[in-house]
C-alpha positions as CSV (number, residue, x, y, z in Angstrom):
1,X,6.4,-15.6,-44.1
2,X,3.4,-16.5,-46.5
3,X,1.4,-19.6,-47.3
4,X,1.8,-21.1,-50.5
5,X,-2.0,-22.1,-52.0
6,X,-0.7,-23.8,-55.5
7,X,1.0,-21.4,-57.4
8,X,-0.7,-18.2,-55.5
9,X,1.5,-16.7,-53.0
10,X,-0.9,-15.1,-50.2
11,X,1.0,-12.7,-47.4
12,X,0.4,-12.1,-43.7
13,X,-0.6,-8.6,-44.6
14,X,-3.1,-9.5,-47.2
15,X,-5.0,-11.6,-45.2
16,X,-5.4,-9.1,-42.5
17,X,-6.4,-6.8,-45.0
18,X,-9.2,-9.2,-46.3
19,X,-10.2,-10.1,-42.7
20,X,-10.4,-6.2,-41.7
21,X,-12.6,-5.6,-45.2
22,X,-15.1,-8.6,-44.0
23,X,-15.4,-6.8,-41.1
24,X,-16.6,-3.5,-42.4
25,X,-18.9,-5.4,-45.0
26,X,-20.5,-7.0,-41.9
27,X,-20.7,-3.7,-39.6
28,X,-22.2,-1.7,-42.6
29,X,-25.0,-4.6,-43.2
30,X,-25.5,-4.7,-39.8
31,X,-26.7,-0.9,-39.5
32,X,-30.5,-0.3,-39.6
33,X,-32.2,1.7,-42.1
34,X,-34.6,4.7,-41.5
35,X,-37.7,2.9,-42.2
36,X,-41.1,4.8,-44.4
37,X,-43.8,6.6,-42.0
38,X,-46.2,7.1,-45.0
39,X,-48.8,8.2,-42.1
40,X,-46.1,11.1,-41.5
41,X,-46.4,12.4,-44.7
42,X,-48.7,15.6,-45.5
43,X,-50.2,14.4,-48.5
44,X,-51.7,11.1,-46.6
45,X,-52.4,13.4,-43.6
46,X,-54.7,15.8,-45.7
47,X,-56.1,12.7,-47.3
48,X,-57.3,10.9,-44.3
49,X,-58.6,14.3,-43.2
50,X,-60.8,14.8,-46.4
51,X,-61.7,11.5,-46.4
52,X,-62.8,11.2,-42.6
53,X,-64.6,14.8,-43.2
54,X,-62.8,17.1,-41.0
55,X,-61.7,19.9,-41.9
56,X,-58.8,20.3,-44.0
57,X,-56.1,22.8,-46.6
58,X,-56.1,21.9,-49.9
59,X,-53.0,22.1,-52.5
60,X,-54.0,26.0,-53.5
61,X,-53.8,26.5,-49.6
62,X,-57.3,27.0,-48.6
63,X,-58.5,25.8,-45.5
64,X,-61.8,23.3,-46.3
65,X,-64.5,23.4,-43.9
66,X,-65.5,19.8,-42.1
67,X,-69.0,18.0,-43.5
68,X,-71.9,18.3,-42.0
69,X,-75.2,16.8,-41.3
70,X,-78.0,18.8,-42.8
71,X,-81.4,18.6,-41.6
72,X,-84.1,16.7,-42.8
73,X,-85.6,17.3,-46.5
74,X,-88.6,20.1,-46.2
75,X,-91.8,20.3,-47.9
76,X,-91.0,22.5,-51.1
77,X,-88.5,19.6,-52.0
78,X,-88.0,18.9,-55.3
79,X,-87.2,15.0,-54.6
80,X,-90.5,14.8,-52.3
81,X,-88.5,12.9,-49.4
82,X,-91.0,13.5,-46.6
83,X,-94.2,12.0,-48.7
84,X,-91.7,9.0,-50.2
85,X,-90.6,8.3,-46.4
86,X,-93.2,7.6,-43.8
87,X,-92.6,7.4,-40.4
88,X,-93.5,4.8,-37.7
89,X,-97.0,3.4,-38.2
């Protein structure tokens, strides 16, 4: 019992076989990837750290120390900030 398409004989069996094989394709297209979490990843982590100036390991595996506010400029200065920077007149 097959269909005749011109010359091409086509059985019962083959057809169910191309029907069953569409179905996969579609099934496996139809899964869902594990998307990227770049924010997950160490290297980005440490970067965000450095840059937002807490504190941090480096690749040699030493722990960096946070950035901090110094206080103002003194006297001895070499740069002469508190005569080049007056205060409220």
């Amino acid at each position: 019992m097959g269909s005749h398409i011109g010359n091409v004989s086509i059985s019962l069996s083959e057809r169910t076989e191309s029907v069953q094989d569409s179905i996969r394709s579609e099934q496996h297209s139809m899964t869902k990837k594990t998307g990227r979490h770049p924010e997950n990843w160490k290297a980005n982590q440490k970067k965000e750290r450095r840059q937002s100036g807490k504190e941090y390991m480096d690749r040699n595996g030493r722990i960096l120390a946070s950035r901090k506010i110094e206080g103002p400029c003194k006297e001895t200065s070499n740069f002469k900030c508190p005569k080049q920077i007056s205060g409220p007149h």
